[in-house]
C-alpha positions as CSV (number, residue, x, y, z in Angstrom):
1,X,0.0,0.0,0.0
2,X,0.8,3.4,-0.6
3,X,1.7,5.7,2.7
4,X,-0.8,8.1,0.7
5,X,-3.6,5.8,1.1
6,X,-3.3,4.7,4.4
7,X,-3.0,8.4,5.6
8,X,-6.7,9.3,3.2
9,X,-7.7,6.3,5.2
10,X,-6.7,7.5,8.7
11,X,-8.0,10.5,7.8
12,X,-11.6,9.1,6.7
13,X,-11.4,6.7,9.7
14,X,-10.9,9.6,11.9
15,X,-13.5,11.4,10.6
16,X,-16.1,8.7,11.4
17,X,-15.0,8.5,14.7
18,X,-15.5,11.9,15.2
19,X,-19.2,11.7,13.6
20,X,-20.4,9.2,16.3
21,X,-19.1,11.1,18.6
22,X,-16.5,8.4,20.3
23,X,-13.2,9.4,21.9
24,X,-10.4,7.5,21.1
25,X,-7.0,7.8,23.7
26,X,-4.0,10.0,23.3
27,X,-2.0,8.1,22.1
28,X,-4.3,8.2,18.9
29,X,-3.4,11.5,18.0
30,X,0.4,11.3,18.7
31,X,2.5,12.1,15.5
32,X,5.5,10.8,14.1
33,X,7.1,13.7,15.7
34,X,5.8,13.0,19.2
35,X,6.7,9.0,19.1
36,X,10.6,10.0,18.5
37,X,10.5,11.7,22.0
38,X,8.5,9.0,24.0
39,X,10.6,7.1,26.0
40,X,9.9,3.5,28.0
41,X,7.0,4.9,30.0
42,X,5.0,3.9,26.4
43,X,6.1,0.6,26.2
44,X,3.0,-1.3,26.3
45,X,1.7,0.7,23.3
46,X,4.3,-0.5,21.7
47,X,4.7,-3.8,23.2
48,X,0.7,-4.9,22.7
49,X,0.4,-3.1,19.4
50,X,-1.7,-0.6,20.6
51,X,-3.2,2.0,17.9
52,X,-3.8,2.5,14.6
53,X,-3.5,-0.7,12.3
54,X,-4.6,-0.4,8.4
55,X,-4.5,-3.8,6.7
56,X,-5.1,-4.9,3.2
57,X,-4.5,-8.4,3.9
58,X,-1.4,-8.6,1.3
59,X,-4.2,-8.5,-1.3
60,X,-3.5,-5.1,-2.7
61,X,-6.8,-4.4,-3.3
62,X,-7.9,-2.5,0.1
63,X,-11.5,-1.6,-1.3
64,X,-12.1,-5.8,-1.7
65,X,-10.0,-7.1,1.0
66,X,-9.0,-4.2,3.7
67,X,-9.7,-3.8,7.4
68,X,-8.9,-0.5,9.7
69,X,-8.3,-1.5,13.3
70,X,-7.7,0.5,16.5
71,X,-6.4,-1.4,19.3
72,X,-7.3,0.7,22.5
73,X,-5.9,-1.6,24.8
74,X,-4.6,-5.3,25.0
75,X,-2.6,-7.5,28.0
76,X,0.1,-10.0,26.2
77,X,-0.1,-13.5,25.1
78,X,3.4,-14.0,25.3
79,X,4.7,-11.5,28.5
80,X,1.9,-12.1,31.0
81,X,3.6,-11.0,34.2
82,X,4.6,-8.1,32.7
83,X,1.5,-7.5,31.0
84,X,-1.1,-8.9,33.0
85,X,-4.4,-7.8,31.4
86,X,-6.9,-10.9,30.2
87,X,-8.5,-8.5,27.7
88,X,-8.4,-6.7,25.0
89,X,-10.9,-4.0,23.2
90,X,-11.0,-2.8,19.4
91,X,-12.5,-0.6,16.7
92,X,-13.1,-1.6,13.7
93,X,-14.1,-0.2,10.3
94,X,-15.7,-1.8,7.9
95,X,-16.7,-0.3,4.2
96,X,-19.8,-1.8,2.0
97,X,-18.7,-5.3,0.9
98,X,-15.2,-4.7,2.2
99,X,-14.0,-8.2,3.4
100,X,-12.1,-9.2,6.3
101,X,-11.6,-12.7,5.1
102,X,-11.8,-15.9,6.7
103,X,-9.8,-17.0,9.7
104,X,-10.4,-18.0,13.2
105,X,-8.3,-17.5,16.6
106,X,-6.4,-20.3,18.2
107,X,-6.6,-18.7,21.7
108,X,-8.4,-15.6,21.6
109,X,-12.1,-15.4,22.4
110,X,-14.3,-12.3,21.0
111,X,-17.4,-10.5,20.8
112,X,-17.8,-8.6,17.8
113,X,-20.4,-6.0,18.0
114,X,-21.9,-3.4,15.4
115,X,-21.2,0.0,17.1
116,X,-22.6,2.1,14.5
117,X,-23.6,3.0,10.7
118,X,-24.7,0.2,8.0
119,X,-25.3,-3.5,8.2
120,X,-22.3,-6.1,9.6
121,X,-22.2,-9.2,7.6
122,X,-20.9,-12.7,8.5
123,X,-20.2,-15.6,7.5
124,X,-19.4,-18.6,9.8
125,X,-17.8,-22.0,9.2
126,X,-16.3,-24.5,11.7
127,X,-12.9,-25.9,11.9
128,X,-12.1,-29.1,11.6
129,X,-9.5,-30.5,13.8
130,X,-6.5,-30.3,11.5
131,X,-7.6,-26.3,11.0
132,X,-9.0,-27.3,8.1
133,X,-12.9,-26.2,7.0
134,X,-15.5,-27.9,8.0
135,X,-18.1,-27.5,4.9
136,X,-20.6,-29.8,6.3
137,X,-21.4,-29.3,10.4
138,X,-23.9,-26.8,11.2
139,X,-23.1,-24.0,13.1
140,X,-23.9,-22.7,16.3
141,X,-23.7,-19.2,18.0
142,X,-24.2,-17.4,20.7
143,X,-25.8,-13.5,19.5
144,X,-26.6,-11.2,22.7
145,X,-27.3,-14.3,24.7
146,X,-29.3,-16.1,22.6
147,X,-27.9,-19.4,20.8
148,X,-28.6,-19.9,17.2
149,X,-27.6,-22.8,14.7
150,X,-27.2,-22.3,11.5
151,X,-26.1,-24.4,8.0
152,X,-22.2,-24.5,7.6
153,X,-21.5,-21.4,5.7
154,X,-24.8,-19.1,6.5
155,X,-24.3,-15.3,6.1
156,X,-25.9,-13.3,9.2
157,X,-26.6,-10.2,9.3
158,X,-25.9,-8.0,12.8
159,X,-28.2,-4.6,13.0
160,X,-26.5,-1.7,14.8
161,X,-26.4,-3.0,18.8
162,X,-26.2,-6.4,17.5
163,X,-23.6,-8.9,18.6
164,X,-21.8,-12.1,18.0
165,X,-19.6,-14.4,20.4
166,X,-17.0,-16.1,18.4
167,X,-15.1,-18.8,20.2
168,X,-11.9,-19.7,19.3
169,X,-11.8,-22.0,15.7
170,X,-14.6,-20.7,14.5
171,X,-13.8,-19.4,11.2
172,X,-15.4,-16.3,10.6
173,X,-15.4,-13.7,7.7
174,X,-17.1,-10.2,7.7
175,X,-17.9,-6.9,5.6
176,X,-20.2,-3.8,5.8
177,X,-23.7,-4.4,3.4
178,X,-23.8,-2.9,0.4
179,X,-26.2,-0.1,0.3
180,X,-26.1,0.6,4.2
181,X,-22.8,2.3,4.6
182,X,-19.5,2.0,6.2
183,X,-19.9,0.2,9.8
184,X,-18.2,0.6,13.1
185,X,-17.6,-2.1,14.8
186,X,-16.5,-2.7,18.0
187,X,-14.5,-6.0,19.8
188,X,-13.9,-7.4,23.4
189,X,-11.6,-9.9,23.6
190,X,-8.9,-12.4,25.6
191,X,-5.7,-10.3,24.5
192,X,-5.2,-10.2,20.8
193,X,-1.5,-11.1,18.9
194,X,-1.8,-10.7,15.5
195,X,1.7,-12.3,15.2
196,X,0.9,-15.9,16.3
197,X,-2.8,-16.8,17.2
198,X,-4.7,-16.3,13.6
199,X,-5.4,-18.8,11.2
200,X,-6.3,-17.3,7.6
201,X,-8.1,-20.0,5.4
202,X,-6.1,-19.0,2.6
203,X,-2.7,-17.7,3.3
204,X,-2.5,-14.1,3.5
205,X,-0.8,-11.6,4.8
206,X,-1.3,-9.1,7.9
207,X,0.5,-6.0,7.8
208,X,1.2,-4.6,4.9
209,X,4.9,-3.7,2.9
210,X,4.1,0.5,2.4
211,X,5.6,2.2,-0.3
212,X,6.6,5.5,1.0
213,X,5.7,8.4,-1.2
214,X,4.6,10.8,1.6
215,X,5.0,11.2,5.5
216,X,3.3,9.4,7.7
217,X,-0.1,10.9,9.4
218,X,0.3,8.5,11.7
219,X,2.3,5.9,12.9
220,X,0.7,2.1,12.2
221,X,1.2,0.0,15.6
222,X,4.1,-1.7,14.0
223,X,5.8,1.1,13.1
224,X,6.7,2.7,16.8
225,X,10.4,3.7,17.0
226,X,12.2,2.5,20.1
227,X,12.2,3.7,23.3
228,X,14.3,7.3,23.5
């Protein structure tokens, strides 16, 4: 991706923020400039990813197969006694018929919730032991305390307020409805590592290589410079 793009997208995504009327941290609007003089006391920013996090999935194609995350705050998988928290919280945006493709957690347990704007869409599969998909086995899920089952494959759709538990192998692949507008989206998890606990269905990437052709409007959260 272009660093152009993913600062029109930061823009836009801090726009919708905005027009909702959410607060995000400080830390949210720290510049390039401001992270070269932050020194250890901003560690676990850096250390659990903290931030802003645009992703096109190594597909190149954003529009099709992007995600924009913020990571408000997040304990560690890896570094528990140093970063003790069990949890973990998100945004997420979401444009019409933008995917986040199908993969499921091998640790981390969610709620994904539909904050605001249009239509969230999913589609859920089980995993077969090996991680494979399971094509076959109905599903069953648990929306704002109410358990559903469902054909392997079935598309839901979440209204805004609308919820879905999503336990860990359960593949799962979502986008915004055409015709109802970009959705925000919101997640409460066990603590999230983007590193080591996702299984894509295809392989894909997760952060994507940026081709510099202007300065950053923000730093991505795996793009912190060390400690001063």
């Amino acid at each position: 991706m272009k660093r152009s793009e993913i600062n029109a997208i930061l823009r836009d995504a801090m726009a919708l923020v905005k027009k909702y009327g959410l607060a995000l941290p400080p830390f949210a609007d720290w510049t390039p400039a401001q992270w070269q003089e932050k020194g250890h006391e901003c560690d676990e920013i850096r250390d659990n990813m903290l931030g802003w996090d645009i992703t096109d999935h190594g597909s190149g194609d954003f529009a099709k197969m992007g995600l924009t995350l913020f990571t408000i705050r997040n304990g560690s998988q890896k570094d528990r006694e140093k970063y003790p928290k069990p949890y973990a919280e998100k945004l997420l945006i979401s444009r019409e018929n933008q995917t986040c493709p199908l993969h499921f957690h091998w640790y981390k347990m969610e709620d994904i919730i539909n904050r605001a704007g249009g239509v969230m869409m999913m589609q859920l599969y089980n995993s077969l032991p090996d991680g494979q998909l399971d094509r076959e086995g109905d599903v069953t899920y648990v929306s704002d305390g109410v358990r559903y089952t469902v054909p392997a494959g079935s598309i839901v759709e979440f209204k805004t307020g609308e919820s879905i538990t999503i336990p860990q192998g359960l593949y799962h692949s979502f986008w915004a409805k055409e015709g109802c507008g970009t959705t925000l989206i919101g997640e409460v998890s066990m603590c999230n590592d983007d590193e080591t606990d996702n299984r894509f269905y295809e392989n894909l990437g997760r952060f994507p290589e940026i081709e510099e052709d202007e300065e950053p409007l923000r730093y991505l959260c795996n793009e912190y410079p060390a400690a001063k």
